[in-house]
C-alpha positions, 0 to 999 in steps of 0.5 A: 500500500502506497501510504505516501500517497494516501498521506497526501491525500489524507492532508487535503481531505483533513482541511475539506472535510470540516469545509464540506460540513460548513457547506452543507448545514450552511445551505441544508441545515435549516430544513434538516433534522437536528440528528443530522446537523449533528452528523454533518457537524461532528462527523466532518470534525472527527473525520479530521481528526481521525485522518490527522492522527493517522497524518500524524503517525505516518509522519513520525514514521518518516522522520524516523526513516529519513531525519527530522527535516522531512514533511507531508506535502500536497500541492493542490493548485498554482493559484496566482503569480506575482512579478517583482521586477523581473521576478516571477512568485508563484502563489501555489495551494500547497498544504504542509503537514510537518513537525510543527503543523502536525502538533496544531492540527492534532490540538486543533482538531482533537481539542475541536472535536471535544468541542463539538461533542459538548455543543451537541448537549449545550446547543441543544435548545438552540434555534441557531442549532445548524447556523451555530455548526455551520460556523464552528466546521468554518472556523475549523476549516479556517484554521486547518488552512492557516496551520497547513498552509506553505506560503504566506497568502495562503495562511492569510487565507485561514488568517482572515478566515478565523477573523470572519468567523470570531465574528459570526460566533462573538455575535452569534446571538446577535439579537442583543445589541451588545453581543453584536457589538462584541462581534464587531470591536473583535472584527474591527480590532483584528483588522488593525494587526491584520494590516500588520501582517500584510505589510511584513509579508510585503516586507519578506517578499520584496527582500527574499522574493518569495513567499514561501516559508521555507524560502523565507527561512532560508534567507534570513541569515541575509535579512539584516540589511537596511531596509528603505521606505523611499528614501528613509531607512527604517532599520535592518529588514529582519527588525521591520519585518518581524515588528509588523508581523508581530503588529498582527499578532498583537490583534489575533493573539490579544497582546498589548494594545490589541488585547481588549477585544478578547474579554469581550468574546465572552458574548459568544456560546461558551463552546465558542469561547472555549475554541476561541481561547484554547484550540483556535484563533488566538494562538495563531499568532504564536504560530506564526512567529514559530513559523518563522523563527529564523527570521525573529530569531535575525532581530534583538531589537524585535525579540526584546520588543516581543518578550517586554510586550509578551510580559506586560500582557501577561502582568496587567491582564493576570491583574485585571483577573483578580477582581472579575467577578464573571466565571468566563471573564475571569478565564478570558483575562487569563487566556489573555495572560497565558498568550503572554506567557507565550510571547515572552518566551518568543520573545527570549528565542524560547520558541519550543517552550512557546510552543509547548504552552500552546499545547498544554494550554489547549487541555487545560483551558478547553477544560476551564471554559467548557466546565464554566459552561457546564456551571452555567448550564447546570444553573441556568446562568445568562450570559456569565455566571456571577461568583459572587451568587455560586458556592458549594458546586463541588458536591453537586457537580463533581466531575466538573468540580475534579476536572475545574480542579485539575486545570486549575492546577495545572494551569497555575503551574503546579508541580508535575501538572501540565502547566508546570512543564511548559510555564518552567521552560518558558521561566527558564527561556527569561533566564536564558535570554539574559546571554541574548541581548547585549542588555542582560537585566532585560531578560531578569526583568522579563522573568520578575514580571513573569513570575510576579503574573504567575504568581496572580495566576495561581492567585485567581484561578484559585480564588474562582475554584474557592467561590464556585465550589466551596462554601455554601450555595449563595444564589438563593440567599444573595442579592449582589449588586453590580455597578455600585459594590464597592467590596473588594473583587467585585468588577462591573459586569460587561454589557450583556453579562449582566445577571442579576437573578438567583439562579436554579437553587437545584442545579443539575448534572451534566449528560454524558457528553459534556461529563465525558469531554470535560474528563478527557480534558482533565486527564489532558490537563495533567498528563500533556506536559509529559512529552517534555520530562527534561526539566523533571528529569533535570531536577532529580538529577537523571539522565535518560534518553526516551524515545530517541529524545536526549534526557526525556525532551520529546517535544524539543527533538520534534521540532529541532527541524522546524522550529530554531531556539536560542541555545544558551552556553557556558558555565552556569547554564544548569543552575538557571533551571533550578532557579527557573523551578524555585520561582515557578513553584513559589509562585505557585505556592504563594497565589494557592497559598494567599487564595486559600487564606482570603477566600477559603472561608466565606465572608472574608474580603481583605481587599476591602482596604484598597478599593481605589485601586481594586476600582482600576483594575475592575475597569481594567486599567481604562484601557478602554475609556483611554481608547474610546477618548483618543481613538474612537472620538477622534475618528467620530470627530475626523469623520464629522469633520469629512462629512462637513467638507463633503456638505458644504464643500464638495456639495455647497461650492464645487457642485454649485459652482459647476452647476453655475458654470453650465447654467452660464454656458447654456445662457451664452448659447442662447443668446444668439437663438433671439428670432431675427433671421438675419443673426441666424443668416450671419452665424451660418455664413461665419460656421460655412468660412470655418469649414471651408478654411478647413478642408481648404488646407492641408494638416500634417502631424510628422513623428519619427521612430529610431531605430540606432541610426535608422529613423523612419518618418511618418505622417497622416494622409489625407485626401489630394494630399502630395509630400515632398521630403527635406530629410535631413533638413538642410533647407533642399527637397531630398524627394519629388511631390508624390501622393504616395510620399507619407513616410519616408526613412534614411540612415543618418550620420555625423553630418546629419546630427543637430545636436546631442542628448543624453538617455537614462536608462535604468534609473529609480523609476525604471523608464528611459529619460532623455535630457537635450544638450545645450551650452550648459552643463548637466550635473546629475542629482540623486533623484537622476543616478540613486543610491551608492554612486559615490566611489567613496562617500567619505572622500567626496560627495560630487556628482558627475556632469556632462558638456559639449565641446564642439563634437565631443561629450566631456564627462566629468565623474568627480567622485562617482563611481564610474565605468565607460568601455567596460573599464573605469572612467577616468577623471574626465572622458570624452564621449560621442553618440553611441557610448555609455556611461554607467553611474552607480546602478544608472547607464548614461548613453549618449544621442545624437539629435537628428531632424527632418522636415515635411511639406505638404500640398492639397488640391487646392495648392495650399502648402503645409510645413512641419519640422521633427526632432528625434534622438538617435543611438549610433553605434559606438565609435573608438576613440581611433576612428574619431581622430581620423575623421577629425570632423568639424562640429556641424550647425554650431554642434547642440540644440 
């Protein structure tokens, strides 16, 4: 059995499937049975994921057999060619399945298939029921594109795909307003980072020509020259490429300044959010930056950018959690938090821990997600579920309470949990960076704001498990108030999350479906971080090779052929691991610790103290006053403003005026329409003269086409026209009048010429130019000859000139660098028609003017004359020949 070939297949099929499925409930969904939609929506998803695996397998087979830089490939179509100068790119549909889209598609269409299975019961009751599957299939079909695809636009495809379909699913209960609004700041807010990578891809492909990942990569190394945005230089290509692709991956990744449409995406059904957070949209952007590794990797200055940004989203996002008050607000700010985990550690050149976090990161918060909607579904919350109003669930819910629990856990970091594999690699990347960059407190700054962030994590996330399942349940006896509570934790619920009734005092188990996803995701959640036993096995002083992997790194051997890391050397090197464990795990400790003190026993708000600044971070920070005061007002303000000159300008003046002008047009030309026969007679005889002076004389229009010496003249015919020529213009008729004289050629030579020009050819705008020469002299300027002409800029910055000198160019190079004859030129040569010069990157070639003139007569024995110039390029003469003709200038030698 040819299993190569079925592979390739198998990676195509993996993309159509969920496609298909997005097509059929699409167009069939609403009048089909419900059992059906399921089929159709669940069945494409597992069909995926059951050909991903076997992808999968085969794929370890191959590396096994061949070396890690191996891959699944299918080219599906050549798409589009693009052409850069002389440059041809072509766009293909090709579809990669290799180390490190392998792992995205088992994560994407594994963890969405759990997905699935869970909206089966969760939707149940929905009337959206198919449209809610037909835009799940998309979204996966979208992010199947993203992960899988070889070239840049081809990504972007996928890129902007899960952009439309965040959208349909934000706002898929679009009849209240304020869903629809979420639905909109996450489609507008990803449009800005979306412009980010756009401009990066142009970047890439203007300095690597291509756009091709692998084409790219291989590059990098020579992406540290200057790149120039017309005559500006920005800074080195790696550092402007990497800076605006991350500009991108701010908005799909929810980084800071893009971060604050994800709190938001909570409007969305809560398996949304669950895709959205853990499998899907958001950790594209970390793959994205994995994918091109090598070229962040050619950028300190972007890579700093990244891990400071990385840290901060992770600080201030981990801050605002502390005081929501909303279930899956508070799992938002966290995914907000974790994404900066994974940018930090991009950031550091820790790209597999990066990585890795995106795996382990998709059970446990998957989990979080789907068992907060498991809560809400068991007590019939609206929108969120308030903490504040639960309590006590461990007993009446305890498969969601284990499994809460577990990915509490693991996503706080603690020991030998999931979280702790990933979020102590990505500890001891910061550490590690601090041999990276020239500045090496930059790294200890990152790993301080790190653990501080991990430290809020374990706080908050063990606050929520405290709130919702110990205690007693609070619902029915609580009456919480939202905008006006000042005690400490408490945050204005979002608009559209608001729910201020007690809820079911009787809340009821899950089905089978969600009790049996959100198991699998426990054990994920626990389990996950073992293909990486490397920190575990460093600690217990082991070394053990499993599976091939050196010391138990499974994950970091996968990758080694796709994704680059910085690797840290010298002495020292394995004691930061043991630095990077003991802040991690102390971290831990201390946030279950402070979280099992405040909030343990009910009734005990120790934050009641710093309200005015609980109050800042339950408005997370004003992030967004600051950008509806800057931003949104000042393009209301911009766009009233463009109203206004469209009303009063465009429309009040220029429209006015226009419509004034042909009312005055049509007034003077009613003028002579006054009744008297005599005006009428008048204006006949005046338009009868015009028309008669017209055909009574002949016109001629002469133009001529050089070719080297050779200029062929043309002009119209018309009728009972004769020509007669004076081609060289010396003032005697070189042809009879004949009616069939209308053109005319001649070979021109050093007699013939009237002068000399100069032809660029080559030049920034990339067409010929010709200047006339006079008695004056022609210097050229930068604009003319470019960049790097100069010979050596710091010994002179003169540019070359040109003059004549009877029947002699005299070219002056100054301090050009410059060549005639395919040798260097001298500090001055003389040049005739037919040489060239070249300047820098420009050629120079010098013309010869010729002219020609042209009479010609009608019927009526009228005569026409017409005089043409046209510039010639001789062949080039040596300096030989020239001295032996020694002939004198002709008619003064210039125009």
């Amino acid at each position: 059995m040819d299993f190569a070939n079925i592979a390739d297949k198998a990676l195509l099929w993996i993309v159509l499937l969920p496609l298909f499925g997005a097509v059929i409930n699409g167009v069939f969904g609403r009048f089909a049975d419900k059992s059906m939609v399921t089929l159709v929506g669940v069945g494409s998803v597992a069909g995926a994921f059951v050909l991903s695996l076997f992808s999968f397998f085969h794929l370890v087979g191959l590396k096994g057999a061949l070396g890690d830089d191996v891959a699944i490939t299918n080219e599906v179509y050549h798409w589009f060619s693009l052409y850069l100068g002389s440059s041809e790119i072509p766009i293909n549909v090709t579809f990669v399945f290799d180390s490190l889209s392998g792992i995205m598609a088992m994560v994407v269409t594994g963890i969405g298939l759990l997905i699935h299975i869970y909206s089966i019961e969760y939707m149940a009751d929905d009337p959206g029921y198919a449209r809610f599957f037909t835009y799940l299939n998309l979204f996966m079909a979208s992010m199947l594109i993203l992960i899988f695809g070889s070239s840049m636009p081809v990504m972007f495809v996928g890129w902007e795909g899960v952009g439309l379909c965040s959208y349909l699913l934000i706002g898929f209960w679009y009849e209240n307003g304020s869903y629809a609004a979420a639905g909109k700041k996450a489609f507008i807010v990803n449009r800005i980072g979306d412009f980010g990578v756009l401009l990066g891809m142009f970047v890439l492909m203007m300095a690597t020509r291509s756009l091709e990942f692998d084409d790219i990569n291989a590059a990098a190394s020579s992406l540290g020259t200057p790149f120039y945005f017309g005559t500006f230089e920005l800074g080195a290509t790696a550092t402007v490429a990497s800076l605006l692709l991350f500009l991108g991956c701010t908005g799909k990744s929810a980084q800071i300044p893009l971060f604050v449409w994800l709190p938001d995406a909570m409007a969305g059904p809560t398996p949304v959010s669950a895709l959205i957070h853990a499998a899907t949209m958001v950790t594209s952007g970390v793959y994205l930056a994995c994918r091109l590794s090598p070229v962040f990797m050619e950028s300190a200055t972007a890579m700093a950018v990244i891990a400071v940004v990385g840290a901060l989203t992770a600080l201030v996002a981990a801050s605002i959690a502390l005081v929501q008050n909303q279930m899956k607000r508070i799992l938002a700010y966290s995914t907000v938090s974790q994404l900066g985990f994974m940018f930090a550690a991009v950031g550091t050149g820790a790209f597999t821990a990066g990585i890795f976090h995106v795996y382990t990161h998709a059970f446990f918060k998957a989990c979080l997600f789907l068992g907060a909607g498991a809560v809400m579904h068991a007590v019939h919350a609206h929108g969120d579920a308030d903490v504040r109003k639960l309590g006590g669930l461990r007993t009446k819910l305890p498969v969601i309470h284990w499994t809460f629990l577990v990915s509490c856990l693991a996503i706080s970091g603690f020991p030998l949990f999931s979280g702790w594999f990933s979020k102590d690699e990505i500890l001891l990347g910061a550490i590690n960076a601090t041999m990276f960059w020239e500045q090496a407190w930059l790294g200890w700054l990152v790993y301080v704001i790190l653990v501080a962030a991990a430290t809020m994590t374990a706080f908050y996330m063990f606050r929520l498990y405290f709130l919702v399942f110990w205690g007693t349940y609070r619902s029915a006896k609580v009456e919480v108030e939202a905008e006006e509570d000042s005690s400490p934790g408490a945050s204005i619920p979002p608009p559209g999350h608001e729910d201020d009734h007690g809820y079911d005092p009787n809340p009821h188990r899950p089905h089978a479906a969600i009790a049996g996803v959100l198991s699998v995701l426990g054990v994920g959640a626990i389990v996950a971080g073992t293909v990486n036993l490397e920190p575990l096995l460093h600690l217990l002083h082991v070394h053990v090779d499993i599976a091939g992997a050196e010391n138990g790194n499974i994950w970091g051997t996968w990758l080694s052929g796709t994704v680059v890391h910085f690797v840290p050397a010298g002495e020292g090197v394995g004691a930061l691991s043991y630095l990077a464990a003991v802040g991690g795990t102390l971290a831990t400790a201390t946030g279950i610790g402070l979280a099992y003190v405040w909030y343990f026993k009910e009734g005990r708000m120790p934050m009641a103290q710093v309200t005015g600044f609980a109050k800042v971070l339950m408005n997370k920070w004003y992030v967004d006053e600051f950008y509806d005061a800057t931003i949104v007002r000042g393009s209301k303000a911009l766009a009233v403003f463009a109203a206004a000159i469209d009303k009063y300008l465009i429309d009040g003046i220029l429209a006015r005026a226009s419509a004034l002008g042909v009312s005055l047009i049509s007034w003077l030309a009613t003028r002579p329409q006054n009744g008297v026969m005599h005006s009428y007679a008048a204006l006949m005889v005046v338009g009868l003269a015009v028309i008669g002076w017209w055909f009574t004389h002949p016109h001629t229009n002469l133009d001529g086409v050089a070719t080297r010496s050779d200029v062929t003249w043309t002009t119209g015919r018309g009728l009972g026209y004769e020509y007669r020529w004076d081609i060289d213009d010396d003032g005697e008729a070189d042809t009879e009048w004949s009616a069939e004289g209308n053109s005319a050629s001649h070979t021109y030579g050093h007699d013939d010429w009237v002068g000399y020009a100069l032809i660029f050819d080559g030049n920034r705008t990339g067409e010929s130019e010709e200047i006339f020469l006079d008695d004056s002299v022609v210097v050229l300027t930068e604009s003319d000859i470019g960049r790097g002409w100069e010979a050596d800029p710091e010994a002179g910055t003169t540019p070359p000139s040109f003059r004549v000198d009877e029947d002699e160019i005299v070219f002056l190079k100054n301090d050009a660098r410059a060549r005639v004859r395919g040798g260097d030129a001298e500090v001055e040569e003389r040049l005739h028609p037919g040489d060239t010069v070249q300047v820098g990157s420009l050629n120079v070639r010098i013309g010869a003017v010729v002219r020609a003139s042209l009479e010609v007569r009608n019927s009526f024995g009228n005569v026409a004359r017409d005089t043409s110039e046209v510039v010639i390029q001789p062949a080039p003469r040596t300096r030989e020949v020239a001295a032996l003709e020694a002939v004198p200038a002709t008619q003064g030698g210039a125009r």
